[in-house]
C-alpha positions in Angstrom: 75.3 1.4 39.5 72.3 -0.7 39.2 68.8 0.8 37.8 66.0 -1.9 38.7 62.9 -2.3 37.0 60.5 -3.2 40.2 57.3 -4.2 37.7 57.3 -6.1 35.1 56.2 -3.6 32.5 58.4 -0.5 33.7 61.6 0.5 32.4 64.8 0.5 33.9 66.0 3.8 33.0 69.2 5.5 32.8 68.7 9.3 32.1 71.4 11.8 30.7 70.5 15.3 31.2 72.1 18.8 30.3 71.0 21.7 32.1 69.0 19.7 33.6 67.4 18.9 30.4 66.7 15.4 29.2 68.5 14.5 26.0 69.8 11.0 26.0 68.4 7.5 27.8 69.8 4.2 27.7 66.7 1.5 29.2 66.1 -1.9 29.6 62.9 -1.9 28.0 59.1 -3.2 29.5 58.8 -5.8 27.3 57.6 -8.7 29.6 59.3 -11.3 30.0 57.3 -14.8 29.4 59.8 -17.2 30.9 60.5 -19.2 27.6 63.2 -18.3 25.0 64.9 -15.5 26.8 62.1 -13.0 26.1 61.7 -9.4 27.2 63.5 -7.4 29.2 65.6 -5.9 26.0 68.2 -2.3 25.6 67.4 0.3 23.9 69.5 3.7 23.5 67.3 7.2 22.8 67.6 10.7 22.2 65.2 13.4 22.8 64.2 16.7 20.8 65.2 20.1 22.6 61.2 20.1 23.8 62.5 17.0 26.0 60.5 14.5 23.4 61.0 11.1 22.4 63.0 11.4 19.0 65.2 8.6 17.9 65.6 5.1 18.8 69.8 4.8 17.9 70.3 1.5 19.4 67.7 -1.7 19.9 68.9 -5.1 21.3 66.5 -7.9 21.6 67.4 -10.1 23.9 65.4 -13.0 22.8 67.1 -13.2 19.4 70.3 -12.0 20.1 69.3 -8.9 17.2 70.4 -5.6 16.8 68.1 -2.9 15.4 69.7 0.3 14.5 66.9 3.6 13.8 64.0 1.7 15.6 62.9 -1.1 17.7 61.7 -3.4 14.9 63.5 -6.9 14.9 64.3 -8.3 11.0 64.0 -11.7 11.0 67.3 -13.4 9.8 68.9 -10.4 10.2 71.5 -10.2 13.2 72.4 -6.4 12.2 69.7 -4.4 10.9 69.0 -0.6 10.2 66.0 1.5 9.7 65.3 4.7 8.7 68.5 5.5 6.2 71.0 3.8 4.5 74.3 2.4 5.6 77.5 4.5 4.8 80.8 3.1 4.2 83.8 5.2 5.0 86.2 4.9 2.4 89.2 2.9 3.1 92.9 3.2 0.8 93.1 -0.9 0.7 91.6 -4.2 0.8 90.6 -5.2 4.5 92.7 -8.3 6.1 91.4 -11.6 4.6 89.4 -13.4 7.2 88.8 -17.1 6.9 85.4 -16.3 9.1 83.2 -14.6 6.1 83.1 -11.8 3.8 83.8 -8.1 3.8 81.6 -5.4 2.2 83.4 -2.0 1.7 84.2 1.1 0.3 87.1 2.2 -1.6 87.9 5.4 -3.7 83.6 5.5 -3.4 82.7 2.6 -4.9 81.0 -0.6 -2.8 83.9 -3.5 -3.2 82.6 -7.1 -1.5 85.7 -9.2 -0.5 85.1 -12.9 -0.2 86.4 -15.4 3.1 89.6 -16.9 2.8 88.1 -20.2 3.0 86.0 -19.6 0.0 86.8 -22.3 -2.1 87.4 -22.4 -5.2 89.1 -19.3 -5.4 90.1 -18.1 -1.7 89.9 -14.7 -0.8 88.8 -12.9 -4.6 88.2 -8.7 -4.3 85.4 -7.2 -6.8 83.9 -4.2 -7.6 80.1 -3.9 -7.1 79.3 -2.8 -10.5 75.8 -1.7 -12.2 74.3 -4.6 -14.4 75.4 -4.5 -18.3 74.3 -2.1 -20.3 72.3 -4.2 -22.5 68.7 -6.2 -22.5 67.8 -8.5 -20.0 65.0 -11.4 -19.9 62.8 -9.2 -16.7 63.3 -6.1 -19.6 61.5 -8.0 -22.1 58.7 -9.4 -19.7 61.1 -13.0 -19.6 62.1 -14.9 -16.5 65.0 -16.6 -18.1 65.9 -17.3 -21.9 68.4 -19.3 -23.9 70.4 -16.1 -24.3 69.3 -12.8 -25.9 67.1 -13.4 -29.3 69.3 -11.1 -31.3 72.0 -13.8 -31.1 70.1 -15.8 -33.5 69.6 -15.9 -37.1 66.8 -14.6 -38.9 65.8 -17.3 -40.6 63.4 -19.9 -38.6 63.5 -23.2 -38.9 61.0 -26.1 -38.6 61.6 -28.5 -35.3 60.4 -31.9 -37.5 57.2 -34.0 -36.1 59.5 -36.9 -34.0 61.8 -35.1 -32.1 61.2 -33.4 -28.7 63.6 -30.8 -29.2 65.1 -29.3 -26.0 66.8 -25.6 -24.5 68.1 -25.2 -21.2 68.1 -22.3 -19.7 68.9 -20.5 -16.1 66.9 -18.9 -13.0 69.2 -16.8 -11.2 67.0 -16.4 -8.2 63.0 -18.4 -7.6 60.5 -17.3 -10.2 57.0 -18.0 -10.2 56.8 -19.6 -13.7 53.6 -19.6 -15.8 54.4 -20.2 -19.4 56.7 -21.3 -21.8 57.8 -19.3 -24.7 59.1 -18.8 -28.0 59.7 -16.5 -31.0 57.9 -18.3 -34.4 59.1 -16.0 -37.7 55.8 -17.7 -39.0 53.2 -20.0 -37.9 49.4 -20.1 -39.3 47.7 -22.1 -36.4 46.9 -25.7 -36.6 49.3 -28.0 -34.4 47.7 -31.6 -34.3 47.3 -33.8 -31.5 50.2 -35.3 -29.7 51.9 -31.9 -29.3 53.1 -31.2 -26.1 55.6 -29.3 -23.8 56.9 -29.6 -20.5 60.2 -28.3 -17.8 62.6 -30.5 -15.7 64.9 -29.2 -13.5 68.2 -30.4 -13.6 67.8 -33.8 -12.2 65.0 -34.3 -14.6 62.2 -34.0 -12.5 59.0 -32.5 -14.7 58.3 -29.4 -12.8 55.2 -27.8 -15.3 53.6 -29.2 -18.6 51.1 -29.0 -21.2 50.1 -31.9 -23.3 47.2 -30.2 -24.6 49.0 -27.1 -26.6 46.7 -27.7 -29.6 43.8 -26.8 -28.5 42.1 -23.5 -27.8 44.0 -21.5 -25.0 46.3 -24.3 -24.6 47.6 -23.6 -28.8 50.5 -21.0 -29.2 49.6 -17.9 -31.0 49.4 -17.0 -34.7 52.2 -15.4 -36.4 52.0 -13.9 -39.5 53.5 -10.2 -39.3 57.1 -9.3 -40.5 60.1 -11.0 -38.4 57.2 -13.1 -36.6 56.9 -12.3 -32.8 56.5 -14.3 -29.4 54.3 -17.2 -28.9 53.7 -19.2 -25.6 51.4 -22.2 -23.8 50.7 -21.6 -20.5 51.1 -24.0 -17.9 50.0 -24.3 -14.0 52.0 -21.5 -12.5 54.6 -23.0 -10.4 57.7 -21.3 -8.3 60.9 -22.7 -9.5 63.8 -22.3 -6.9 67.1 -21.0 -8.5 68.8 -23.2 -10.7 69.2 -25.1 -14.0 66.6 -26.3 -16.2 65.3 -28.0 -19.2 62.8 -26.8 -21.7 61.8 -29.7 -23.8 59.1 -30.0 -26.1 57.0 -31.9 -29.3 55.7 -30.0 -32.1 53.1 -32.3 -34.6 52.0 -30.9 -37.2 51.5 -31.4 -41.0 55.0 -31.8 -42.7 53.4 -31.8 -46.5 53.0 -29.0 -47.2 54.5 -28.0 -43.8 52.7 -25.5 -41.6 54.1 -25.8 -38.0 55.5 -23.4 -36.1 58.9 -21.9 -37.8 61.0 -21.3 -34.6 64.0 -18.8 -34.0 67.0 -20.9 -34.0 70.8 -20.1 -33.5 73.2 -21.0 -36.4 72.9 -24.5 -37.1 74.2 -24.6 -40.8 76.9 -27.6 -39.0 76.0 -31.4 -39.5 76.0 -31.6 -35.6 76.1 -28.0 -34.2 78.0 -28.1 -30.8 75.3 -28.2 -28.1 77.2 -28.3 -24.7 80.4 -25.6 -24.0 82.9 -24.9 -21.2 83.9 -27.5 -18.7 81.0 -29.3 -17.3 78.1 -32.1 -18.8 75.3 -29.8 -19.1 74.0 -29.7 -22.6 73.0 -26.3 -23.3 70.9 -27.8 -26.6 69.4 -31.1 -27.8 67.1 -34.0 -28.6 65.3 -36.9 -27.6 63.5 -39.1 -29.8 59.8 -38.3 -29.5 58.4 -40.6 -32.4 56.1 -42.2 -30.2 55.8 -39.7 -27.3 51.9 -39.0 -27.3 52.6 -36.6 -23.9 55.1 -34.9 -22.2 58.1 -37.1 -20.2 57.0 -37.8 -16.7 60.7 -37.7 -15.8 63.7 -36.9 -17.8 66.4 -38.8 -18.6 69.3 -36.1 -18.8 71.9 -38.4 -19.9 69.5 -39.4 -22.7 69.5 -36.1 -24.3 71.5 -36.8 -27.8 73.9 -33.9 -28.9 74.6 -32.4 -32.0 70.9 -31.3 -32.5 69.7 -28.1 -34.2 69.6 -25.1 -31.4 66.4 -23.2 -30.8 65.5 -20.3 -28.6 62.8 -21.2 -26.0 62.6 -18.5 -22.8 60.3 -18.9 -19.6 57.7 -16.6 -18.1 
């Protein structure tokens, strides 16, 4: 059977009819065809109400991009499957699928969504996990954060001073891009009054400076007052600036007066060792540390990672 469209804007149309009513049509569609890329000319699949009318697009397959649209006609960019209109089922299954070295498998087993990786996945090979709800505990985005050193409650309560010639630094994680817009952290006390020379800045993880303030004691630029119980949080803003997903450095330079001190008093993990650990588990990255700052009027241009000195007092710093 061959169904020829004899214009360019007409459809080639199959028709399926009961009682001589029309209820299903399979089509290739109008769309003109431009001569470049394959376009136009693509399938479609459709039912009709039991007044003969349009209802449901079931099946769309443009040919230009090789996509399949399931509930409409509507391409999704990147998408090679998509659906529209509801949300995709999974029939449970009793076991895992077959490991394929092609890609993953997304499934459903005694009614919960299981994702099951490629058997070339490396390290690990072909790993089955459960599709589980996030933790049941606070998370940067529930405290209006982006990313932070780790929760706050895992400090201490007791705040500690950062001295005058170190530029003290936190690293911290971006799961996903962020537009990032200031840098923050929790003083138990601070009465106002940084001096000149205080400044703070971020470097991704090959120490590229990606925002920075070298102004924070002045005006706008100065983090906030804090002078109510337990202190509260206290940023400097900075250019806002999206930061792909990934590893980063917080690093900063707090001047002040040291006699009688009244700089900011920062949140700060448990330090009470000579040389606190500052980098865990089995790779470099130093989750903690310091760089001498003694004569660092601004903020780095570049970082030196290997240059950051362990063993330093550990401070909670978060980005927003």
């Amino acid at each position: 059977m061959i169904v020829n469209a004899s214009a360019a804007g007409n459809y080639g149309t199959v028709a399926l009819r009961k009682l001589n009513k029309k209820r299903w049509s399979f089509a290739v569609t109008g769309a003109t065809e431009t001569g470049t890329n394959d376009t136009g000319s693509n399938f479609l699949i459709q039912s009709y109400t039991d007044a003969e009318v349009e209802k449901t697009y079931h099946f769309f397959a443009d040919r230009a991009s090789g996509s399949t649209t399931i509930g409409s006609v509507n391409v999704m960019n990147g998408a090679r499957l998509a659906v529209e209109g509801g949300a995709i089922g999974l029939v449970n299954q009793a076991a895992d699928p077959t490991t394929s070295s092609l890609g993953s498998h997304l499934y459903s087993k005694s009614g919960r969504p299981w994702v099951q990786r490629s058997s070339s996945a490396t390290p690990g090979g072909a790993i089955n996990w459960e599709l589980k709800p996030r933790p049941s505990e606070f998370l940067p985005e529930d405290l209006g954060l982006l990313a932070w050193t780790s929760d706050p409650m895992d400090c201490i309560s007791t705040g500690a001073y950062t001295g005058t010639t170190s530029a003290r630094v936190s690293a911290v994680y971006l799961r996903e891009p962020q537009s990032v817009s200031k840098i923050v952290w929790h003083f138990t006390g601070y009465p106002g009054g940084l001096l000149a020379n205080s400044w703070a800045a971020v470097y991704n993880s090959s120490g590229t400076r990606m925002v920075y303030n070298d102004s924070i004691h002045t005006g706008s630029n100065e983090p906030a007052v804090q002078s109510s119980l337990g202190g509260g949080a206290s940023y400097v803003p900075v250019t806002a600036t999206t930061f792909p997903a990934g590893l980063y450095y917080i690093v900063w330079r707090f001047n002040y007066t040291t006699s009688p001190a009244d700089g900011p008093m920062c949140l700060q993990y448990e330090n009470s060792a000579g040389a606190p650990p500052n980098a865990f588990g089995l790779t470099p990255v130093k989750r903690f540390g310091v760089l001498d700052a003694t004569s660092q009027t601004t903020s780095f241009t570049s970082l030196t990672v290997a240059n950051i000195s362990p063993g330093a007092n550990r401070f909670w710093a978060a980005l927003a």
